[in-house]
N, C-alpha and C positions, 0 to 999 in steps of 0.2 A: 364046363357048366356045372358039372357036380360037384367037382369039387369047391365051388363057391359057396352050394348049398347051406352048412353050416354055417357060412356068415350070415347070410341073408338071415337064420333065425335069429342068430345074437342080434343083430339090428333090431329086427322087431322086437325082440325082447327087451333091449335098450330103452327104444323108442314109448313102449309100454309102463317103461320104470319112471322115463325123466316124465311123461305123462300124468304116472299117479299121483308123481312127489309133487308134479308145478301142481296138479288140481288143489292137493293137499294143502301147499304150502298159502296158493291163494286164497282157500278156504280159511285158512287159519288166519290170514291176515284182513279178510272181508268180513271176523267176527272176533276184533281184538277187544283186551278188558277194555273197560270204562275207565277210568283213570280220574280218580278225584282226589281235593288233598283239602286242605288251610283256605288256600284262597278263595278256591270254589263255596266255599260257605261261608267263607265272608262276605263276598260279592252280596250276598243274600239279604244284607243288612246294608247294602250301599244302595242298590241295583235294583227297582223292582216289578223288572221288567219278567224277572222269575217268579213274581206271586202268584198269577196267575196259572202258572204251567200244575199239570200234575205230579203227582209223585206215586204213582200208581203201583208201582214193582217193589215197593219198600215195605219195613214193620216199623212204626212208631209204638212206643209204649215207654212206662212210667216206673219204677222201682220206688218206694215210698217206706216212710215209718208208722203207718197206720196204723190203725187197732183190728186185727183178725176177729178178731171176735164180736166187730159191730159194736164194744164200745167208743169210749174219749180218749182211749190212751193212745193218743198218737204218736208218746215221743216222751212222754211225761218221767214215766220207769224207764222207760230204754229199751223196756221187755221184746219190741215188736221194731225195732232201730239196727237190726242185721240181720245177715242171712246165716248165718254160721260162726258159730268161733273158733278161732284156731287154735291149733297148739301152743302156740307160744302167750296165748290168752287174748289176743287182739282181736278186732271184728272184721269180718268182711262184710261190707254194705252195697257191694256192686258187686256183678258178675256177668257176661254174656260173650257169646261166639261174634265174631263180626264177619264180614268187612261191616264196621258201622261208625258212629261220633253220636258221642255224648254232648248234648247243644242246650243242656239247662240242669245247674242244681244248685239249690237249694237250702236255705237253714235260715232259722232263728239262733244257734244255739252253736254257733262256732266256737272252737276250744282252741287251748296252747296246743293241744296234741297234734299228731302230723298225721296224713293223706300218704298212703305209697298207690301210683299210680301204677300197675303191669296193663303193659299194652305189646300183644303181643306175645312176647315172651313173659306167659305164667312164674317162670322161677323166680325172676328177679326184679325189680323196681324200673321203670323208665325214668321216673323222678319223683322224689318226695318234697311235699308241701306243707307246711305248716298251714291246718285247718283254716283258721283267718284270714293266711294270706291268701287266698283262695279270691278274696274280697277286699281286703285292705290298699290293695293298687300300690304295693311295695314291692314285689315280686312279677319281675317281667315273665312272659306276657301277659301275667291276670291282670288289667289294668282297668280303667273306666273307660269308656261308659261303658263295656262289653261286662265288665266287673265292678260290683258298688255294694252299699249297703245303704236302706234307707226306709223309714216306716218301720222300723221292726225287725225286715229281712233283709239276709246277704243271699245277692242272689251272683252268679258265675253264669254267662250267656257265650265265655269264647269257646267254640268247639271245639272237642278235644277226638278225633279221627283215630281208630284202627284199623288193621285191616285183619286179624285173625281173632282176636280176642280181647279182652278188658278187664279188668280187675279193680278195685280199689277198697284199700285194707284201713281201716282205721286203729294208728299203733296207740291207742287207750282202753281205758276199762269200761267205760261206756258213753254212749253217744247217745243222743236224744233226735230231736226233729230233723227231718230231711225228705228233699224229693232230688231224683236224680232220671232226668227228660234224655231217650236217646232213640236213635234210628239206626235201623239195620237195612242192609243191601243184599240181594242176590248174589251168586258166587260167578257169575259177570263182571262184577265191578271189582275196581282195585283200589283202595283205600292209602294214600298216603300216613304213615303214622306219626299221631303228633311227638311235636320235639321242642323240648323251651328255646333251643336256636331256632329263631326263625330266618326264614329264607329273604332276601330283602323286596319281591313282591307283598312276601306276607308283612312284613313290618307295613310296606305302606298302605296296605290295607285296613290295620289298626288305625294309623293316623289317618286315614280317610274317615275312616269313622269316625273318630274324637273330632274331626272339625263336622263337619255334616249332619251332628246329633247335635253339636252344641249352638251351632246357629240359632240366634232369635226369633228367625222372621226364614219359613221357607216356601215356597213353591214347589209345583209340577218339576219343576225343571231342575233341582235340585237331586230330585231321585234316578236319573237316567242317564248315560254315557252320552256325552259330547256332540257326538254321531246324531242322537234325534235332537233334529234344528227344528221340525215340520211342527210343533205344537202350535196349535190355532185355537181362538182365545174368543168364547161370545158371553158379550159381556151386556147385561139390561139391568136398568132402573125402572122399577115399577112400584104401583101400588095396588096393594091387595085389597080388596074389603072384606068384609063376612059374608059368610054365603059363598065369595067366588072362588074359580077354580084358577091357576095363573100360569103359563107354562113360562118354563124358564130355558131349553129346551128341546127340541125337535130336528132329527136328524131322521134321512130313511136313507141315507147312505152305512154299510157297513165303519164298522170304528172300533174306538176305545175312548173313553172317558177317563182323564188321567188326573182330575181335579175338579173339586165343586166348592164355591168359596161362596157362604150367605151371609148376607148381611142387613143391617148392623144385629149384632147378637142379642140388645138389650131386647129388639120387637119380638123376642119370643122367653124372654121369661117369664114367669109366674105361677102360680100354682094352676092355671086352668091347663095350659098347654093346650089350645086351638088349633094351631098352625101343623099341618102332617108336609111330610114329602113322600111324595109316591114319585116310583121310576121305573118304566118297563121295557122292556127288552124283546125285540123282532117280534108284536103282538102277542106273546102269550097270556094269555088268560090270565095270569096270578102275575099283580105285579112283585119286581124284586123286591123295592123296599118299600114300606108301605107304615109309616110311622108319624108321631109326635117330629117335628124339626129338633126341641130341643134334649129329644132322650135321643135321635142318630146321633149329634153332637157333643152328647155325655155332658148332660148340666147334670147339677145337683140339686132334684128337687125339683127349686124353679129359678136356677139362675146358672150361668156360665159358672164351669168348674175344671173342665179338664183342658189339658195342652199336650199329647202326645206327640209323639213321632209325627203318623199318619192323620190323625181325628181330633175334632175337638175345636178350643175356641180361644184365639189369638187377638188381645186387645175387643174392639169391638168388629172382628171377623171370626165367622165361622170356617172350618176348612175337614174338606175329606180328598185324602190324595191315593185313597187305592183305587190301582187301575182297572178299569172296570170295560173288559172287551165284549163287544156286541157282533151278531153276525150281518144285520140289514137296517134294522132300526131302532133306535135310542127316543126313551123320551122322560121327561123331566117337569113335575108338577111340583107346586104348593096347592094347599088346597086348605084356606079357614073355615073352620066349624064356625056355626052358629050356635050361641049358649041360650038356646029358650028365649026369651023376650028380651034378654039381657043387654044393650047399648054396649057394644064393642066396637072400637078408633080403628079404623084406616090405616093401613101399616105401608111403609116407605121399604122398599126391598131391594137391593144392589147385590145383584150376582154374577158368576162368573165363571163358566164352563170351561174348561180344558181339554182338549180330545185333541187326536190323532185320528187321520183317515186308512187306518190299518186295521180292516176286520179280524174277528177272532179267528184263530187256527181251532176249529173244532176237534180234533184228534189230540193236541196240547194243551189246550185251556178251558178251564171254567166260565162259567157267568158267572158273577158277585151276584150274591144273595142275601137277606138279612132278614131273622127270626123275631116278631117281637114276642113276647110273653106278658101278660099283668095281670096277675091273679091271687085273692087269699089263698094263704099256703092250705096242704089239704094234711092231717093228720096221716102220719103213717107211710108218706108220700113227699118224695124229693122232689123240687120246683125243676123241672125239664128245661133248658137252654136250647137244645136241639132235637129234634127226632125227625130223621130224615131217612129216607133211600136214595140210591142213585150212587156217583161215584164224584168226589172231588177235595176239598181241602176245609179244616177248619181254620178260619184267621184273626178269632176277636171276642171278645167279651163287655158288655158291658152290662153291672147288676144293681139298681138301688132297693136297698131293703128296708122295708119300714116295719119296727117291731110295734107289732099291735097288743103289746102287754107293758106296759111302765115300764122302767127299770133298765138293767142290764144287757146291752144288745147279747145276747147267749146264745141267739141264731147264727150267730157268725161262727158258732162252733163248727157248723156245717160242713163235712167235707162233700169236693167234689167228686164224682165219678166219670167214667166216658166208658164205652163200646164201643169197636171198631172190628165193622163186617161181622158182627153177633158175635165178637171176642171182647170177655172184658181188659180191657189193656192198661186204665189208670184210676188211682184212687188217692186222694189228696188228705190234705192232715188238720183242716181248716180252712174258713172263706177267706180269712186274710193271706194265710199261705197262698192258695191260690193268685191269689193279686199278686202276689211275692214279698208280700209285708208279715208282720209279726204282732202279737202280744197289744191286742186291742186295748184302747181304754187306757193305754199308759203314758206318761208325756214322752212327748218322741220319739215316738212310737207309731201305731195305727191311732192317732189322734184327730187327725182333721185330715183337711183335705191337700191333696200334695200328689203334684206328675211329675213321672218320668214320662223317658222315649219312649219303653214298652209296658208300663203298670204302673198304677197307681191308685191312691183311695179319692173317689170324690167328695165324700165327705164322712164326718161323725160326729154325733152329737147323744149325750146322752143322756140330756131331756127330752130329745124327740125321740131315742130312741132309736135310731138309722144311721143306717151307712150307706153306701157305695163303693164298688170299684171299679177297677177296667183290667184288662190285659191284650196286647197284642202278639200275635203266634206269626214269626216271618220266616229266617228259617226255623223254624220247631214246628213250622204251621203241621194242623194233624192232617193224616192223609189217609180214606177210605175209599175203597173200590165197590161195596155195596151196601153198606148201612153207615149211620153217625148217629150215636145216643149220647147224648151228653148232660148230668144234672148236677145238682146242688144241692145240699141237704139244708133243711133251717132246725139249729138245734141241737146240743150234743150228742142224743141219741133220738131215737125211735120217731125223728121229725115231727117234735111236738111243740113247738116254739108259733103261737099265731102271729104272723106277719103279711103284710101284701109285696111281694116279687114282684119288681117290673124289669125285665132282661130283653137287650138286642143282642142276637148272636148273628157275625158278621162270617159266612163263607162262601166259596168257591166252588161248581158243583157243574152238570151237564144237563140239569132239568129244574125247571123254577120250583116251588113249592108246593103241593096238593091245593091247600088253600091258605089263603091269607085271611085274617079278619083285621077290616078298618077300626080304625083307631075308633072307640066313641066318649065320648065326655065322661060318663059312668068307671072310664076306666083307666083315664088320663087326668083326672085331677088330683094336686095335689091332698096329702092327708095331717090333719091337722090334730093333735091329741090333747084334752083338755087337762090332763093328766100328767105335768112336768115334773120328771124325778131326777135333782140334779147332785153329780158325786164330786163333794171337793178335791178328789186327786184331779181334776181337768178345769178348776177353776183360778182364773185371774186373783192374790188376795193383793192388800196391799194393808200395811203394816203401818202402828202408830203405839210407840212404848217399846217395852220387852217382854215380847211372845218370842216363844222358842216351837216349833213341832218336830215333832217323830209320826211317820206312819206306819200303821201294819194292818196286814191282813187277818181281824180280828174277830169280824162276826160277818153272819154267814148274809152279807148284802151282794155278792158280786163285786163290790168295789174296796177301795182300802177307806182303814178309819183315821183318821186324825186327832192326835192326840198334842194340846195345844197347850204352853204351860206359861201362864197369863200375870199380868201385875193389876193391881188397881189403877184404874183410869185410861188403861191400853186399848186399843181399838184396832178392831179386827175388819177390813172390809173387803166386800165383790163385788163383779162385777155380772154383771147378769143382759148383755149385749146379744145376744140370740134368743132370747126371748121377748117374742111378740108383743105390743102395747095391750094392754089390756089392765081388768082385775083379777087380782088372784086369792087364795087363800091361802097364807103358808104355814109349813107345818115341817117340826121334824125328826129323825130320827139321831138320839146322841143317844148317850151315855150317862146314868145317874150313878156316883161314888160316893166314898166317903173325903175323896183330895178333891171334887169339884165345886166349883163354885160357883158363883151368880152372876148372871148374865142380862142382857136386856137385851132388844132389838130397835134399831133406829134406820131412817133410811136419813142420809145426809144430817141436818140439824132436829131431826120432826122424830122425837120418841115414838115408836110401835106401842110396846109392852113399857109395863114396869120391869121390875127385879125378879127375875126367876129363878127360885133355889132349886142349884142341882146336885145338891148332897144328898148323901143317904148311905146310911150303916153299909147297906151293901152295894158291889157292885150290878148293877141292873141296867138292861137293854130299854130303853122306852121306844120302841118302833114308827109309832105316830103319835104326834100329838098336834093340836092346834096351836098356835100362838096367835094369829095378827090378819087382817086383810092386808093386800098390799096393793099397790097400782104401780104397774111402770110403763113408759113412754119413750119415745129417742132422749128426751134428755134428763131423763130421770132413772136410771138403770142400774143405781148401785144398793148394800144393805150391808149394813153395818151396825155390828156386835160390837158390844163396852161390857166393860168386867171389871167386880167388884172380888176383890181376894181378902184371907183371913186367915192368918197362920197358913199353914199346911192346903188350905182347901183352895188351889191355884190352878186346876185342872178344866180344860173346856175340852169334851171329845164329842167327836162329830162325825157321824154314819151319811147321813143323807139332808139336803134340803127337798123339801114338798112346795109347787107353785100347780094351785088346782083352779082352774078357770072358772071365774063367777060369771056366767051369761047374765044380760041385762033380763 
């Protein structure tokens, strides 16, 4: 028996060791990485069954070319467009530790020069790019729609994954505008890193996207895997009148709302905007949304404008496809205002609910929420989109701006801001930037109104004066654990631009809103400016003789001038199609020289003015002056200039037209 002793300890001591190792070893395997890569972020743009979940253990933030110093130079000198320069004189415009993916960037201002991407491995390159092709959809896999350019801006949406680090070197001498959108992960997670070979799930994830964005016409059932068959569908014809209240509907079974499609779109245009939807969720006090119908739907002003992805308004149907989980009960209003003694028509309304009898997972997902804002801007003070507590996701924007000063939309100089969890984490380079558009006010550019899947402008005009845009955040959506501030500046600097901001901010979160305030008339009707200041770089002409022009940025109006070089008997005409029927008084701002010449004003056969000499010894700015009344109507909406030349004095230059509303 003793002598066995000593084995008996080896045993136990054996038995002690392959004990520790299995506890260990199952330890280790009951908290293995995450493992994320290409596909999982793409999913995110096919799938969006993930918009609701959170993102709670992550950092999202923004790298930008701002101006530090709280001025306009966002990008202009370049001064504020890196973070360092290297030795060898090139810039670095990016930098951070990962595991993370860069899932958005940015530029107006793409060059021939090249992108070195280090991922990873700091010493050396993973792959170099040629700046443009970044956008240009010639270099696989930057391609569309994940990659485009359009309004102004090149924007890059395919994610580009690390998992230790990121780098990116711009090999020129200097670079101007840019933003560069990216998340980071905990040291949990394991990051696949990206590679221009893609993997061939990953390819067909691209081409899932390219057909699924491009589609005309989509549905609830477009955005979901195969697998959900259960989508159930209630669908009512009603009419509304004024005064009443109309459900569309009512559920007290737990869900998801995966679709709301109203109709016909035309009963809710106009400048009054009557019609709200309000929509509330398991009784709480504050409903979620609680708005005008046609600013949830991103018209413009007062008429259907936008056609995204998820929002907006197809043919004569409106449609909202984010998913919208509830935990007990769902419910679903219009509700028309009454306009004072005003005789308001009976409105015909065809809707259509979409939902799933799938409660929210409260531990995973948000309620959809939505912010409205409409207010004169305040001096000194950025127009707020959001300010919230709580914890959840941002997913959406939409902003119409109306400049309440003539002239120049210059509030769009505006950059945005955001906070996340009382960190400031993003600062934007301009309000078009933001949309992901560029260089307002130029043709083909930020000119009018124009969707994409995820941004676009709803409109501009620059006799009213206003714009719009939108944006949607899918995966980039922002993600907060305890606060969300998010604003907009109107103005290039010190938020001095007066204008009226009306903003829905569209997110995802774990508690409705403190308080909501209903829509009222005072603060949903369209704004109308007596005061039309129109710049011929955005106008329709059409030509009759030999006019030749040249423009340039010559005097200090905000717009370019036109310098027009004329024959006797040539005729210059516009069109003047966005502008209201009414009288006006016009007036304008040119150029008096010594090479100009005489001019008259005529609208179709029907002379305005006589001969008006615009010579003179010097050259001189005349700002305003009067010429003519004018009236236009639907069918009467053109004005047209005839010229009289004399040797040398062939010159017509043109700063501005004035159309100033003569009330009866």
């Amino acid at each position: 028996m003793t002598s066995n002793a000593p084995i008996g300890k080896c045993t136990i001591l054996l038995a002690c060791c392959l004990t520790w190792l299995s506890i260990h070893f199952l330890t280790g395997q009951s908290n293995p990485k995450i493992k994320i890569g290409l596909r999982d972020f793409l999913k995110e743009y096919l799938n969006l069954n993930s918009l609701p979940v959170y993102h709670q253990d992550t950092y999202i933030a923004q790298t930008s070319s701002y101006d530090t110093s709280g001025g306009n130079d966002d990008g202009f000198s370049g001064k504020y467009s890196y973070l360092y320069h290297n030795l060898d004189s090139t810039l670095t415009i990016f930098e951070t530790k990962g595991p993370g993916v860069i899932q958005r960037i940015w530029t107006p201002t793409p060059s021939e020069d090249s992108l070195e991407f280090f991922i990873d491995d700091l010493a050396k390159p993973a792959f170099t790019i040629r700046y443009k092709d970044l956008f240009s959809g010639q270099v696989y896999p930057f391609v569309a729609p994940l990659c485009n350019n359009q309004l102004g801006g090149y924007y890059c949406y395919l994610p580009i994954p690390f998992n230790q680090a990121c780098k990116i070197v711009y090999k020129g001498k200097k670079t101007q505008f840019h933003q560069i959108q990216y998340r980071t992960y905990p040291a949990h997670y394991e990051l696949q890193s990206f590679s221009l070979k893609l993997q061939s799930a990953e390819k067909k994830s691209l081409l899932d996207i390219k057909d699924l964005w491009s589609q005309s016409i989509h549905n609830p059932a477009s955005f979901y895997l195969p697998s959900v068959i259960s989508i159930k569908e209630s669908k009512k014809n009603l009419t509304l009148n004024p005064g009443q209240v109309l459900n569309l509907f009512n559920s007290t079974m737990g869900g998801r709302i995966l679709g709301i499609e109203l109709g016909p779109a035309g009963a809710f245009s106009g400048l009054d905007k009557n019609v709200d939807i309000k929509i509330t969720w398991d009784d709480e006090t504050q409903p979620a949304v609680y708005c005008p119908v046609s600013e949830f739907f991103g018209y413009a002003f007062d008429k259907p404008s936008m056609k995204s992805l998820l929002l907006g308004s197809d043919g004569d149907k409106n449609f909202c496809y984010f998913p919208m989980p509830y935990d007990r009960k769902a419910r679903i209003d219009l509700i028309y205002r009454k306009r004072g003694t005003s005789s308001l028509p009976a409105l015909t309304i065809h809707s259509k609910i979409f939902y799933l009898l799938k409660p929210r997972e409260p531990a995973k997902e948000g309620k959809f929420y939505t912010f409205r804002s409409s207010q004169h801007t305040t001096l000194n003070k950025p127009h707020t989109l959001l300010d919230i507590t709580g914890k959840g996701h941002y997913v959406g924007t939409i902003l119409l701006a109306q400049g309440l000063k003539p002239g120049m939309t210059l509030f769009f100089e505006g950059d945005d801001s955001t906070a996340v969890d009382g960190q400031y984490r993003m600062h934007g380079t301009g309000s078009e930037d933001y949309f992901n558009g560029g260089w307002y006010a130029l043709l083909d550019r930020w000119d009018g109104s124009y969707s994409l899947p995820l941004s676009g402008s709803l409109d501009y005009s620059l006799p009213f004066c206003r714009t719009g845009g939108y944006r949607l955040f899918l995966a980039d959506k922002i993600s907060f654990k305890k606060s969300f501030f998010h604003s907009i500046e109107h103005g290039p600097v010190g938020n001095a631009f007066p204008a009226i901001y009306t903003s829905i901010a569209y997110y995802y979160a774990d508690r409705p809103p403190k308080h909501t305030l209903p829509p009222q008339s005072n603060d949903t009707r369209g704004y109308q400016p007596d005061t039309l200041i129109v710049y011929p770089q955005l106008l329709p002409f059409n030509i009759e003789g030999d006019i030749q022009s040249v423009t340039k940025w010559a005097y200090p109006t905000g717009g370019l001038t036109y310098y027009f070089t004329v024959t006797s008997g040539s005729l210059l005409r516009t069109t003047f199609a966005e502008i209201p029927e009414g009288h006006y008084q016009l007036a304008l701002d040119y150029i008096q020289s010594p090479e100009s010449c005489e001019f008259s004003i005529w609208q179709r056969q029907t002379p305005l003015t006589g001969w008006n000499h615009a010579d003179h010894d010097q050259i001189r700015r005349i700002p305003f002056q009067n010429f003519t009344p004018i009236h236009f109507d639907r069918l009467n909406q053109t004005l047209t200039f005839q010229f009289k030349t004399e040797g040398e004095k062939n010159k017509f230059i043109l700063n501005r037209i004035f159309l100033i509303k003569v009330h009866p």
